[in-house]
PyMOL Python script that loads the backbone (N, CA, C, O; Angstrom):
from pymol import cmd

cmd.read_pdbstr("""\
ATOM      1  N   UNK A   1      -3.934 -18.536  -2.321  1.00  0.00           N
ATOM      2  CA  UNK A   1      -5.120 -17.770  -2.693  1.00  0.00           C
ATOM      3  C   UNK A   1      -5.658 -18.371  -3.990  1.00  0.00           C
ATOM      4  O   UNK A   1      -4.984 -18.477  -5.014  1.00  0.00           O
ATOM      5  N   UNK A   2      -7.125 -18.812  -3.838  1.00  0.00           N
ATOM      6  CA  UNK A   2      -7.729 -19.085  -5.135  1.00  0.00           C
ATOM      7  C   UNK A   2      -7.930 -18.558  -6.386  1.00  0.00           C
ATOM      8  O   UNK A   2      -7.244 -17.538  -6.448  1.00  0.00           O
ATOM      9  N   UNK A   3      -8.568 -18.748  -7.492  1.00  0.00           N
ATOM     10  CA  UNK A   3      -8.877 -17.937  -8.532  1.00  0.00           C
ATOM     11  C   UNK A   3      -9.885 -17.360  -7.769  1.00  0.00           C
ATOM     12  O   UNK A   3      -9.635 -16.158  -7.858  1.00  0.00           O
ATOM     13  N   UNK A   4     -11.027 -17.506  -6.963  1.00  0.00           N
ATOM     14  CA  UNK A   4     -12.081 -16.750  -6.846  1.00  0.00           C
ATOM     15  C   UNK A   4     -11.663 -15.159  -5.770  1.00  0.00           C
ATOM     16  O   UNK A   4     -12.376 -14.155  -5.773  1.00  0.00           O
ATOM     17  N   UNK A   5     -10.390 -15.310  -4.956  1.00  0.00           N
ATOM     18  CA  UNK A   5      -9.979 -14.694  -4.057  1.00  0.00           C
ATOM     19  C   UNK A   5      -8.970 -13.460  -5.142  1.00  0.00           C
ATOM     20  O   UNK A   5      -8.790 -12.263  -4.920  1.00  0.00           O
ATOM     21  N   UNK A   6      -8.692 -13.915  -5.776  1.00  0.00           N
ATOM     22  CA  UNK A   6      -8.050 -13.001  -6.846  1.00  0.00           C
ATOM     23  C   UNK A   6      -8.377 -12.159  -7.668  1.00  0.00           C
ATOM     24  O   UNK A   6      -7.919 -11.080  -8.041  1.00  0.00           O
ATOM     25  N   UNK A   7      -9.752 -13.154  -8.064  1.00  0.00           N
ATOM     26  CA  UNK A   7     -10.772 -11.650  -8.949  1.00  0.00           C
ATOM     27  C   UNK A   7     -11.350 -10.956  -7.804  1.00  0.00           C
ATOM     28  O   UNK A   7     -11.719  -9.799  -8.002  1.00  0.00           O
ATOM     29  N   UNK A   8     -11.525 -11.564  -6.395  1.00  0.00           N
ATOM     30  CA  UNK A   8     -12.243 -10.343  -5.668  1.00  0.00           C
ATOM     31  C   UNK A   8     -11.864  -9.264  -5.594  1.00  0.00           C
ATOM     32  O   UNK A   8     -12.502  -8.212  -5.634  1.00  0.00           O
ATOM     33  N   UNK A   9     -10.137  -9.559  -5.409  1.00  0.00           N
ATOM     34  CA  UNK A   9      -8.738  -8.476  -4.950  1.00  0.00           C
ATOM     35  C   UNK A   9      -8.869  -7.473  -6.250  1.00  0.00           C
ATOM     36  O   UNK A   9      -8.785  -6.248  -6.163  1.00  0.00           O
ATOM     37  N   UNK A  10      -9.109  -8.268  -7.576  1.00  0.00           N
ATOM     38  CA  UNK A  10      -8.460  -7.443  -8.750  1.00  0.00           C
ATOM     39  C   UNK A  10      -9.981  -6.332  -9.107  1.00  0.00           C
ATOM     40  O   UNK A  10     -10.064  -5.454  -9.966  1.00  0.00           O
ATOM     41  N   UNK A  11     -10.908  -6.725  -8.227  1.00  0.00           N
ATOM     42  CA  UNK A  11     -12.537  -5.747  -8.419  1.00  0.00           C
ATOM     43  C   UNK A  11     -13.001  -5.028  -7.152  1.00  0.00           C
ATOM     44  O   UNK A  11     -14.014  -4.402  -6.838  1.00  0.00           O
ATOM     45  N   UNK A  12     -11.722  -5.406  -6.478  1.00  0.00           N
ATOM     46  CA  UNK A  12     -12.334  -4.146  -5.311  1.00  0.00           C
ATOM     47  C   UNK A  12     -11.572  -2.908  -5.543  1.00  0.00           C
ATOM     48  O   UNK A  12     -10.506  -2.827  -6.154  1.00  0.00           O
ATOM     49  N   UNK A  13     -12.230  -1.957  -4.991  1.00  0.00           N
ATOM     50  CA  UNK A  13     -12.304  -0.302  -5.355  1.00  0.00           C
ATOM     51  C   UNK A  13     -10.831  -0.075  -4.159  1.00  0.00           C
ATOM     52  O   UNK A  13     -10.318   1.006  -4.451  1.00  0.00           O
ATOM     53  N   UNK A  14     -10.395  -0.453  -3.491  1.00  0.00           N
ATOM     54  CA  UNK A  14      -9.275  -0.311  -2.748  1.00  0.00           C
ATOM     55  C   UNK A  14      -8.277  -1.930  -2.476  1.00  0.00           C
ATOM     56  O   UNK A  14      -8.503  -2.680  -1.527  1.00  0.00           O
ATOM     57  N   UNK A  15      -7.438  -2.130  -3.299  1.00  0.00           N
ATOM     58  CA  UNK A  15      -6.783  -3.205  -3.470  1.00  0.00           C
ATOM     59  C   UNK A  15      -6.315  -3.947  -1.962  1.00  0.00           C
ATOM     60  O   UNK A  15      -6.493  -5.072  -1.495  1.00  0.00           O
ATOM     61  N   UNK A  16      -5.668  -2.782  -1.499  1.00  0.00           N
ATOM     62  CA  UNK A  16      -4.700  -3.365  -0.120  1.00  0.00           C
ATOM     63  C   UNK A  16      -5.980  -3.395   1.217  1.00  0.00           C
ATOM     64  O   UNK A  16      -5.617  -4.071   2.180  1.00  0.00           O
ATOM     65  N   UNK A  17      -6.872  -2.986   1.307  1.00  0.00           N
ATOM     66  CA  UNK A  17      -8.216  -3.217   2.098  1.00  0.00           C
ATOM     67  C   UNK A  17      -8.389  -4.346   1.858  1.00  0.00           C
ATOM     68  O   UNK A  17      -8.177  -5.194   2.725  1.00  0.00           O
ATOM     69  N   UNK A  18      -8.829  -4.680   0.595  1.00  0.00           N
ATOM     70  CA  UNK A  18      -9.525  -6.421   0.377  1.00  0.00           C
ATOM     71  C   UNK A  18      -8.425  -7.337   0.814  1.00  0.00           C
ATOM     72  O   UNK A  18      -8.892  -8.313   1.402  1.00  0.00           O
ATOM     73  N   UNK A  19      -7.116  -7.351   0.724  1.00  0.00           N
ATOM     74  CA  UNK A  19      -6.328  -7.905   0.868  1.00  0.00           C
ATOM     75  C   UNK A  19      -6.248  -8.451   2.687  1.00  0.00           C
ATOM     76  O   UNK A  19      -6.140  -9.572   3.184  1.00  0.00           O
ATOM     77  N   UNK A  20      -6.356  -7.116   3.279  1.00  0.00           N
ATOM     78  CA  UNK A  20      -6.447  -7.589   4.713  1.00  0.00           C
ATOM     79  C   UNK A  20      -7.994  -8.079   5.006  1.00  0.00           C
ATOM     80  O   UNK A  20      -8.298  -8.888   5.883  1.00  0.00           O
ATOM     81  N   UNK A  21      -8.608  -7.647   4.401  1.00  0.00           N
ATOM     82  CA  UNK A  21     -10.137  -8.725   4.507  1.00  0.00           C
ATOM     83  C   UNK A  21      -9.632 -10.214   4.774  1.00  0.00           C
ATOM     84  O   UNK A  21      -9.589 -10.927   5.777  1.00  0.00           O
ATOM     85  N   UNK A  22      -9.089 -10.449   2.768  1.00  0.00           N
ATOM     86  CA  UNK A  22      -9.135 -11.842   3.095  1.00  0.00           C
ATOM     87  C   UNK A  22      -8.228 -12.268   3.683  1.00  0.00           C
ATOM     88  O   UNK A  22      -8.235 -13.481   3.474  1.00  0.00           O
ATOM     89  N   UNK A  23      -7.335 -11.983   4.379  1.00  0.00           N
ATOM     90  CA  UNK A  23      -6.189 -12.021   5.119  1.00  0.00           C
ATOM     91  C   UNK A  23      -6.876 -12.385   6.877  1.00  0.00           C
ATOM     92  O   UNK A  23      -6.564 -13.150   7.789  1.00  0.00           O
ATOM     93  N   UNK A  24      -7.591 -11.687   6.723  1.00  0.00           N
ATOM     94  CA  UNK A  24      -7.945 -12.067   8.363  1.00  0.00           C
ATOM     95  C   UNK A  24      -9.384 -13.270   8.391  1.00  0.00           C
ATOM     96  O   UNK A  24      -9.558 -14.170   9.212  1.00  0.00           O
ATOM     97  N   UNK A  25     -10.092 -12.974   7.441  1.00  0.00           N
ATOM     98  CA  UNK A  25     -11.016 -14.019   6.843  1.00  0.00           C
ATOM     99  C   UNK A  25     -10.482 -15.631   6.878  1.00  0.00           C
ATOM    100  O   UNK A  25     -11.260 -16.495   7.284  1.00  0.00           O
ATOM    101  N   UNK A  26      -9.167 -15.975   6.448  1.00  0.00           N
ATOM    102  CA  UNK A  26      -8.326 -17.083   5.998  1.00  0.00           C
ATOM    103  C   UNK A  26      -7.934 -17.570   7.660  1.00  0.00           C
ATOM    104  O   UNK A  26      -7.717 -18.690   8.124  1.00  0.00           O
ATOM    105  N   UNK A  27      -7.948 -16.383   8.221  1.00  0.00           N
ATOM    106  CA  UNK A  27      -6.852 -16.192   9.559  1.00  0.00           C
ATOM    107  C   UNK A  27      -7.688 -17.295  10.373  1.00  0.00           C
ATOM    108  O   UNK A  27      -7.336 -18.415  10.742  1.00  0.00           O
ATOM    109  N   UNK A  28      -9.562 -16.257  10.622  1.00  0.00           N
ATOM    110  CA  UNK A  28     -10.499 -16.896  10.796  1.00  0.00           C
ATOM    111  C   UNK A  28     -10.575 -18.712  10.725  1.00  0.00           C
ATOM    112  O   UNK A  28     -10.750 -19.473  11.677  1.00  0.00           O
ATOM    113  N   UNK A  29     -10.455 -18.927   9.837  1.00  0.00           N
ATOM    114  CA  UNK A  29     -10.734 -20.728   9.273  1.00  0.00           C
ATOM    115  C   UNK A  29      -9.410 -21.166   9.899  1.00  0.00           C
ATOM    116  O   UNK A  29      -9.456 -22.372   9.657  1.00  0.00           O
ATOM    117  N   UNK A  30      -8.276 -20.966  10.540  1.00  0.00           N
ATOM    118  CA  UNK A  30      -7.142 -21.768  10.162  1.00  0.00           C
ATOM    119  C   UNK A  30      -7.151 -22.100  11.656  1.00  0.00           C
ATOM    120  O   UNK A  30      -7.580 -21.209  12.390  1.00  0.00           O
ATOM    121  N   UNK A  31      -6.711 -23.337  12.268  1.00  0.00           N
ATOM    122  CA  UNK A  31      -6.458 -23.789  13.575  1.00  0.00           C
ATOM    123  C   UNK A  31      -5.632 -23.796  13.974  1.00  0.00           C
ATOM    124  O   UNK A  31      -5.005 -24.853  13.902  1.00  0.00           O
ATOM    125  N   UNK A  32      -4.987 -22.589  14.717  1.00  0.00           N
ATOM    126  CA  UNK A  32      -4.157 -21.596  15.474  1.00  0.00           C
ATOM    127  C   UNK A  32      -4.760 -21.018  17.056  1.00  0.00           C
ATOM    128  O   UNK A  32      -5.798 -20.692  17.632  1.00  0.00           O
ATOM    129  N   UNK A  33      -3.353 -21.158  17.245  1.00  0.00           N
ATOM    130  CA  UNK A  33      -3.474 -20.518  18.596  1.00  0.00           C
ATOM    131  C   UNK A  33      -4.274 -19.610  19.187  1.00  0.00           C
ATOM    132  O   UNK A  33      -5.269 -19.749  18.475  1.00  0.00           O
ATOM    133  N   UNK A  34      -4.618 -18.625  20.119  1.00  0.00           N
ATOM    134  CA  UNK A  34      -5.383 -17.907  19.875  1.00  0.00           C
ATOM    135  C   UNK A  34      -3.944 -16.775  20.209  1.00  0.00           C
ATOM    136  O   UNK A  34      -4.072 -15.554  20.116  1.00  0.00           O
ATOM    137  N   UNK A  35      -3.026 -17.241  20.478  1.00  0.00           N
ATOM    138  CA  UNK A  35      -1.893 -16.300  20.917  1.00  0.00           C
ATOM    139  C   UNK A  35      -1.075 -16.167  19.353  1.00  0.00           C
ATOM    140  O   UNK A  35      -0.196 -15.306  19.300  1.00  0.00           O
ATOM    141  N   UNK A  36      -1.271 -16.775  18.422  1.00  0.00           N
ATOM    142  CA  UNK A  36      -0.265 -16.707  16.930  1.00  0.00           C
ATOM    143  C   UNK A  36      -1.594 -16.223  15.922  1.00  0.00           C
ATOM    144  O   UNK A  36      -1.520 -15.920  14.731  1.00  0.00           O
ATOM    145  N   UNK A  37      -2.682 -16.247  16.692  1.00  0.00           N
ATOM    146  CA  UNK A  37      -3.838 -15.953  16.060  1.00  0.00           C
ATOM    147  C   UNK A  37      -3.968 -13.634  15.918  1.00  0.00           C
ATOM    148  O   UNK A  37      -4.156 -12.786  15.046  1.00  0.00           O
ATOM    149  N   UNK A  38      -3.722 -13.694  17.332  1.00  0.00           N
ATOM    150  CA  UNK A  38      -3.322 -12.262  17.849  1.00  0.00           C
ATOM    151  C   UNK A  38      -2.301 -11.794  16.935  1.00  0.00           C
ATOM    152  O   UNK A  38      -2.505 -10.901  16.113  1.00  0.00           O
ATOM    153  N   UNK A  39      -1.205 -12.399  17.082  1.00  0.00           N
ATOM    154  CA  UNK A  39       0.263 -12.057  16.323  1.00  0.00           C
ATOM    155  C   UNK A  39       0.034 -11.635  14.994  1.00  0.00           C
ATOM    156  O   UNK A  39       0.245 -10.508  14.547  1.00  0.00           O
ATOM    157  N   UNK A  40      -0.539 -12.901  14.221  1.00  0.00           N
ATOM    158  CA  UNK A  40      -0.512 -12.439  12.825  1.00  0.00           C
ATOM    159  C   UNK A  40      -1.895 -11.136  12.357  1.00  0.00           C
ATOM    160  O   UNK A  40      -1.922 -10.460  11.329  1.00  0.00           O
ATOM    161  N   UNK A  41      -2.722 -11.130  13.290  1.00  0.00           N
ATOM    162  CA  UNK A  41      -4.080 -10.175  12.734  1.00  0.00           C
ATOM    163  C   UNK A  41      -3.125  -8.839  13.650  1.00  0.00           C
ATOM    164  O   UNK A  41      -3.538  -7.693  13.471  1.00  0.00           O
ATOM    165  N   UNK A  42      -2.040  -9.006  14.478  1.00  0.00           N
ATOM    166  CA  UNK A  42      -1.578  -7.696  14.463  1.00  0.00           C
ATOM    167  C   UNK A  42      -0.587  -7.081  13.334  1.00  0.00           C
ATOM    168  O   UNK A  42      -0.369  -5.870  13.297  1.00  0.00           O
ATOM    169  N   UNK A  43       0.058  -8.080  12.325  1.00  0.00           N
ATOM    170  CA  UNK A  43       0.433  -7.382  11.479  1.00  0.00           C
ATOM    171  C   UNK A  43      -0.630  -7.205  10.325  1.00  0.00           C
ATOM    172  O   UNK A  43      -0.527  -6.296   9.501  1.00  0.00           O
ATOM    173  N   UNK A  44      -1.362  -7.862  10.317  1.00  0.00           N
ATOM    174  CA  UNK A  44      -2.429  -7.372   9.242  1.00  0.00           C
ATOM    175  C   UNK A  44      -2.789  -5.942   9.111  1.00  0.00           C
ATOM    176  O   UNK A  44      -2.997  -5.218   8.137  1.00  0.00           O
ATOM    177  N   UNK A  45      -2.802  -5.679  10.955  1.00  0.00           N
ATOM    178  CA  UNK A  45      -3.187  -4.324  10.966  1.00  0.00           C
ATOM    179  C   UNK A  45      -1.932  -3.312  11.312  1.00  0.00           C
ATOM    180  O   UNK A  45      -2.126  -2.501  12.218  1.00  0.00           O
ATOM    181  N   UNK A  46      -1.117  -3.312  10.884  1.00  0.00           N
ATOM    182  CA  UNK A  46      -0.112  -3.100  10.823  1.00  0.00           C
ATOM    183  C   UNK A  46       0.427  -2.463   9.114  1.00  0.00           C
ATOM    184  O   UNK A  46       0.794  -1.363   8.701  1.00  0.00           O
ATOM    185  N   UNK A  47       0.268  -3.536   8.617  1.00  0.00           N
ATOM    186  CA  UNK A  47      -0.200  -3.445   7.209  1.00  0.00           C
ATOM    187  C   UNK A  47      -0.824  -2.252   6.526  1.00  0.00           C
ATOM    188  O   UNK A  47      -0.373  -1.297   5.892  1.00  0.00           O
ATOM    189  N   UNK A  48      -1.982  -2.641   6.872  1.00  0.00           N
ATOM    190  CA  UNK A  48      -3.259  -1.568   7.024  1.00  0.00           C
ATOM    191  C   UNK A  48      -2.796  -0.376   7.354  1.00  0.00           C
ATOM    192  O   UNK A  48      -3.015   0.413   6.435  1.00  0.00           O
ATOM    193  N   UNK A  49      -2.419  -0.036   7.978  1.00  0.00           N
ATOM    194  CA  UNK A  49      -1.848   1.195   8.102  1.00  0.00           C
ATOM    195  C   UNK A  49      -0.908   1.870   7.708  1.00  0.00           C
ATOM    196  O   UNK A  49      -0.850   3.095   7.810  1.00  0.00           O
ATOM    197  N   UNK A  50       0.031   1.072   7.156  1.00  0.00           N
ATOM    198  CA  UNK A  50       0.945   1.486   6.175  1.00  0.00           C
ATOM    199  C   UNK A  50       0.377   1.919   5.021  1.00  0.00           C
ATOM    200  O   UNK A  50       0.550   3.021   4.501  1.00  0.00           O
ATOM    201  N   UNK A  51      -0.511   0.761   4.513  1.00  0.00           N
ATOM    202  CA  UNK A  51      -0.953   1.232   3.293  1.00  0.00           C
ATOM    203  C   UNK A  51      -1.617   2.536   2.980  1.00  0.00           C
ATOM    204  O   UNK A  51      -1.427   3.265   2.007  1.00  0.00           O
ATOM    205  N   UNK A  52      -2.529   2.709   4.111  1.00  0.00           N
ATOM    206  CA  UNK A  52      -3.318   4.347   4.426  1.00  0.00           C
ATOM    207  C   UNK A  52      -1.772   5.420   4.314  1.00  0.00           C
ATOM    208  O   UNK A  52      -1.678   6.374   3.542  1.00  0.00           O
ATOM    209  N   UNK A  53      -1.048   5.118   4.953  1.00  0.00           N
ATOM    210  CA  UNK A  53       0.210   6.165   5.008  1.00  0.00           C
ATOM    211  C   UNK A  53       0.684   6.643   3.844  1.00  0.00           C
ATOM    212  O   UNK A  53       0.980   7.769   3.444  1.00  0.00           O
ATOM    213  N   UNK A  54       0.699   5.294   3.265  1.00  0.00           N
ATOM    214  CA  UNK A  54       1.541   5.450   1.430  1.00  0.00           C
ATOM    215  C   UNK A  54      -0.151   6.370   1.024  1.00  0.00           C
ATOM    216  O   UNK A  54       0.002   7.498   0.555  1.00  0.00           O
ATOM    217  N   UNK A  55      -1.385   5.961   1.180  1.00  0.00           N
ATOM    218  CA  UNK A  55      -2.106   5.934   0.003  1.00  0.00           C
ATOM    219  C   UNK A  55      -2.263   8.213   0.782  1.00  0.00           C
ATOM    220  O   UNK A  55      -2.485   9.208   0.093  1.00  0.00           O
ATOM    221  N   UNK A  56      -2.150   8.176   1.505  1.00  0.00           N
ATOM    222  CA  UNK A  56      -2.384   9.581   1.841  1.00  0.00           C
ATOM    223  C   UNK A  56      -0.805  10.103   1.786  1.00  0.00           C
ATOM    224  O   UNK A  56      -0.692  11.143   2.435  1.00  0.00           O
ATOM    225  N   UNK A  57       0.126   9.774   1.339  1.00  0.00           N
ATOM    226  CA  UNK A  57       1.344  10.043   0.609  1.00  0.00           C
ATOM    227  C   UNK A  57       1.105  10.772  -1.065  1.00  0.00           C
ATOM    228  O   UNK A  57       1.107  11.897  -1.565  1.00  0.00           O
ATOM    229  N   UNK A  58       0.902   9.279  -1.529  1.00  0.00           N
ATOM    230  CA  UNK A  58       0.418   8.976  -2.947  1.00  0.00           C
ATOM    231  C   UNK A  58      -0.342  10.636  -3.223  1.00  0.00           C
ATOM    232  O   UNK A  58       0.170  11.613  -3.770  1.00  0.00           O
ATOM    233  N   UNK A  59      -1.390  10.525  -2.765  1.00  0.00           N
ATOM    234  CA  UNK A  59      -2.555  11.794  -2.803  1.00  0.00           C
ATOM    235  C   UNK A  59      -1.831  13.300  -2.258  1.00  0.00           C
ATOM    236  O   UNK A  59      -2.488  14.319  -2.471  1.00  0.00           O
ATOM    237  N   UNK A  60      -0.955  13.386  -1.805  1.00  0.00           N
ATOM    238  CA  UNK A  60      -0.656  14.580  -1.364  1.00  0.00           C
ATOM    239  C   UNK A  60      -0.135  15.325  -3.135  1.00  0.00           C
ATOM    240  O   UNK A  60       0.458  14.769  -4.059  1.00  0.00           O
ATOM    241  N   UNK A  61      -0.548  16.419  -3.045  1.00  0.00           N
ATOM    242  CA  UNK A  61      -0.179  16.839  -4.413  1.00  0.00           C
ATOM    243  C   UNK A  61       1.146  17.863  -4.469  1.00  0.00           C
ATOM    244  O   UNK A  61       0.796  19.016  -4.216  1.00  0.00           O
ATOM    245  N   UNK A  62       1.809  17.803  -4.594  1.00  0.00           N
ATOM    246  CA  UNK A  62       3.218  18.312  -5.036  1.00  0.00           C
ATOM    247  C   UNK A  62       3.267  19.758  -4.989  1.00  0.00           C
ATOM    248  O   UNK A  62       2.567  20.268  -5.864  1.00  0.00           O
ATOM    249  N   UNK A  63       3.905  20.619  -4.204  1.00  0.00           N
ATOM    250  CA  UNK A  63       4.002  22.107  -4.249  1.00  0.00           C
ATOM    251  C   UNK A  63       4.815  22.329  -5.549  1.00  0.00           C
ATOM    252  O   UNK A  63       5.872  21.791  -5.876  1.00  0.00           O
ATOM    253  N   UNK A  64       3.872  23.498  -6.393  1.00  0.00           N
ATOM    254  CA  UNK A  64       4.182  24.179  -7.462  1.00  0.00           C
ATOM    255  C   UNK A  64       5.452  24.496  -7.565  1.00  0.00           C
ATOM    256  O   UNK A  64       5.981  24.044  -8.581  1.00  0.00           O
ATOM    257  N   UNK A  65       6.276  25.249  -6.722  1.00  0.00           N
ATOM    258  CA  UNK A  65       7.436  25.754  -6.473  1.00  0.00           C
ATOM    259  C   UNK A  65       8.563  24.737  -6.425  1.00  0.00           C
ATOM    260  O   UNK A  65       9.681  25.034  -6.845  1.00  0.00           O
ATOM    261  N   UNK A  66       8.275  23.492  -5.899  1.00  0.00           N
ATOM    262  CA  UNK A  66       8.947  21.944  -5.851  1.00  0.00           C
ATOM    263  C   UNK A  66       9.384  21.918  -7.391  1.00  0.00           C
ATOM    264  O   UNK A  66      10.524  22.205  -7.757  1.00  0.00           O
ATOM    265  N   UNK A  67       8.206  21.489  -8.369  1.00  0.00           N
ATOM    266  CA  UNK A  67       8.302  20.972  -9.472  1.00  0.00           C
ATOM    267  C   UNK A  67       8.913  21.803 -10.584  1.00  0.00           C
ATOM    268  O   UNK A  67       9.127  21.343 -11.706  1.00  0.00           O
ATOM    269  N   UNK A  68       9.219  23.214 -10.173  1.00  0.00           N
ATOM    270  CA  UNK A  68       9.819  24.182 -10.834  1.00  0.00           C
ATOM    271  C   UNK A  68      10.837  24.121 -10.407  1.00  0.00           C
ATOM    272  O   UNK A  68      11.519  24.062 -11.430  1.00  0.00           O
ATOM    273  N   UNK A  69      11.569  24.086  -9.513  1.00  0.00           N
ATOM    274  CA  UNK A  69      12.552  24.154  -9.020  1.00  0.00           C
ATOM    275  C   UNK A  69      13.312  23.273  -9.415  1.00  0.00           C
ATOM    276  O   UNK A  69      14.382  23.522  -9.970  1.00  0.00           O
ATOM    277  N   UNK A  70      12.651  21.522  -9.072  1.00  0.00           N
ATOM    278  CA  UNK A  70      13.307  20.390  -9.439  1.00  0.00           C
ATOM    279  C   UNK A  70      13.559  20.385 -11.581  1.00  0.00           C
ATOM    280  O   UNK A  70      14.272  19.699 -12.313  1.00  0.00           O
ATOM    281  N   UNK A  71      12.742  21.302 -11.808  1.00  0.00           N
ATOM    282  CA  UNK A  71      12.739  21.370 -13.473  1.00  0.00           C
ATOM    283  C   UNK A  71      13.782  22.221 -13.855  1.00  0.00           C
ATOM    284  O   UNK A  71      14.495  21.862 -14.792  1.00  0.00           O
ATOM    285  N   UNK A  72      14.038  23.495 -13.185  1.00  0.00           N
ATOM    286  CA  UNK A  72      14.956  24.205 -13.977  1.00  0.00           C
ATOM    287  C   UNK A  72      16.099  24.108 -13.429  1.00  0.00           C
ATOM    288  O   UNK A  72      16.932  24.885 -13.895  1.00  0.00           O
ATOM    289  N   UNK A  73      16.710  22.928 -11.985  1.00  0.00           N
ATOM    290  CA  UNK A  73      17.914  22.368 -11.671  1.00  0.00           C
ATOM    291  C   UNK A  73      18.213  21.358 -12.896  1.00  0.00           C
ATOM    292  O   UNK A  73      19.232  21.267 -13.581  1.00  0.00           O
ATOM    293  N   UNK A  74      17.274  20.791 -12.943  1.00  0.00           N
ATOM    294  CA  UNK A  74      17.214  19.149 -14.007  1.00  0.00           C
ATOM    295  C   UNK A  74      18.020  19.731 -15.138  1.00  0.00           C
ATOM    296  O   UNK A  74      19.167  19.428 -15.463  1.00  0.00           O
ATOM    297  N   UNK A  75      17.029  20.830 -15.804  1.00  0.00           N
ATOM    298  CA  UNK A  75      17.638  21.504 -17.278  1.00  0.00           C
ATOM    299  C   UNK A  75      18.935  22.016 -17.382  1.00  0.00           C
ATOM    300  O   UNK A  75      19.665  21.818 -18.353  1.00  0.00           O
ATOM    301  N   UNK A  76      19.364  22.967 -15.951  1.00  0.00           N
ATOM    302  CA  UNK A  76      20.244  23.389 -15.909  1.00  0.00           C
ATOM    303  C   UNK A  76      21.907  22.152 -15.742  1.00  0.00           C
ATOM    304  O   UNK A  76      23.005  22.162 -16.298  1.00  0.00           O
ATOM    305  N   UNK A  77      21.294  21.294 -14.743  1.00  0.00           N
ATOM    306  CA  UNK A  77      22.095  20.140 -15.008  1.00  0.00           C
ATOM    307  C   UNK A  77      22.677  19.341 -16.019  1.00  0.00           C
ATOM    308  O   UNK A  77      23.831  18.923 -15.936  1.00  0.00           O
ATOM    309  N   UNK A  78      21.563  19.007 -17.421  1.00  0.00           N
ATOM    310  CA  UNK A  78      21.371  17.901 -17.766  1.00  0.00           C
ATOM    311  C   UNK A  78      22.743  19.444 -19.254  1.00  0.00           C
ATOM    312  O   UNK A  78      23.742  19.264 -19.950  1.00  0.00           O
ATOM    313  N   UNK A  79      22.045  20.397 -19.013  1.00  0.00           N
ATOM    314  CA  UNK A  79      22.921  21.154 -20.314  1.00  0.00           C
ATOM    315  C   UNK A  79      24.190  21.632 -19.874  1.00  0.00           C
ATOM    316  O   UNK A  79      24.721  22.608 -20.404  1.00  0.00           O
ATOM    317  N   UNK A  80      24.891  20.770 -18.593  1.00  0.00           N
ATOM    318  CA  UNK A  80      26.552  20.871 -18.271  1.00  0.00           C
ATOM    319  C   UNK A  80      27.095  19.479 -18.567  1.00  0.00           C
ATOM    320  O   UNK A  80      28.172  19.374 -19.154  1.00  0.00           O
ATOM    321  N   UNK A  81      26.462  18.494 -18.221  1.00  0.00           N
ATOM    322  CA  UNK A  81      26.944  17.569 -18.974  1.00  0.00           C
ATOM    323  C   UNK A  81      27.713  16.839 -20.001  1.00  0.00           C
ATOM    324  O   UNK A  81      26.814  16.318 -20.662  1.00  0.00           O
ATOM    325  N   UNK A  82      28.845  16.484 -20.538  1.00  0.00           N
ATOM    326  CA  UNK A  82      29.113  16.054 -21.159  1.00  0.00           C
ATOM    327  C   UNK A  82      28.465  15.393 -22.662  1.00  0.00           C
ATOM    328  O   UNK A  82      29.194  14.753 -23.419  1.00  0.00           O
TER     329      UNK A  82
END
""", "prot")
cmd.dss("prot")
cmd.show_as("cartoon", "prot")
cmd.util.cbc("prot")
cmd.orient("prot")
């Protein structure tokens, strides 16, 4: 990947999107099979979808009751300790 392919990655508004852009863009230019051509733009999108998984992971916001819970085990833990 070039310098110019790097600032695109580091100025787009969704990192792992641009990535499979230029990922299948590159795929585009390269003289391949049309059967290893398939293969690799299926993990691209493969990819792609992971990343949506994590990024609607990421965004899920934490039940109140979780973070209390995990806080006053933590405290209660951390003051038996040695």
């Amino acid at each position: 990947i070039g310098k110019e392919s790097t600032k695109e990655v580091l100025a787009a508004p969704h990192r792992p999107v641009e990535v499979c852009r230029l990922l299948t863009r590159c795929l585009a230019n390269e003289a391949l099979t049309p059967q290893i051509k398939a293969r690799v733009d299926e993990n691209v999108a493969f990819y792609s979808d992971f990343g949506g998984m994590c990024d609607r992971i990421q965004k899920t916001p934490m039940p109140l009751t979780y973070t209390r819970h995990t806080a006053r085990f933590l405290t209660t833990w951390l003051m038996f300790v040695p």
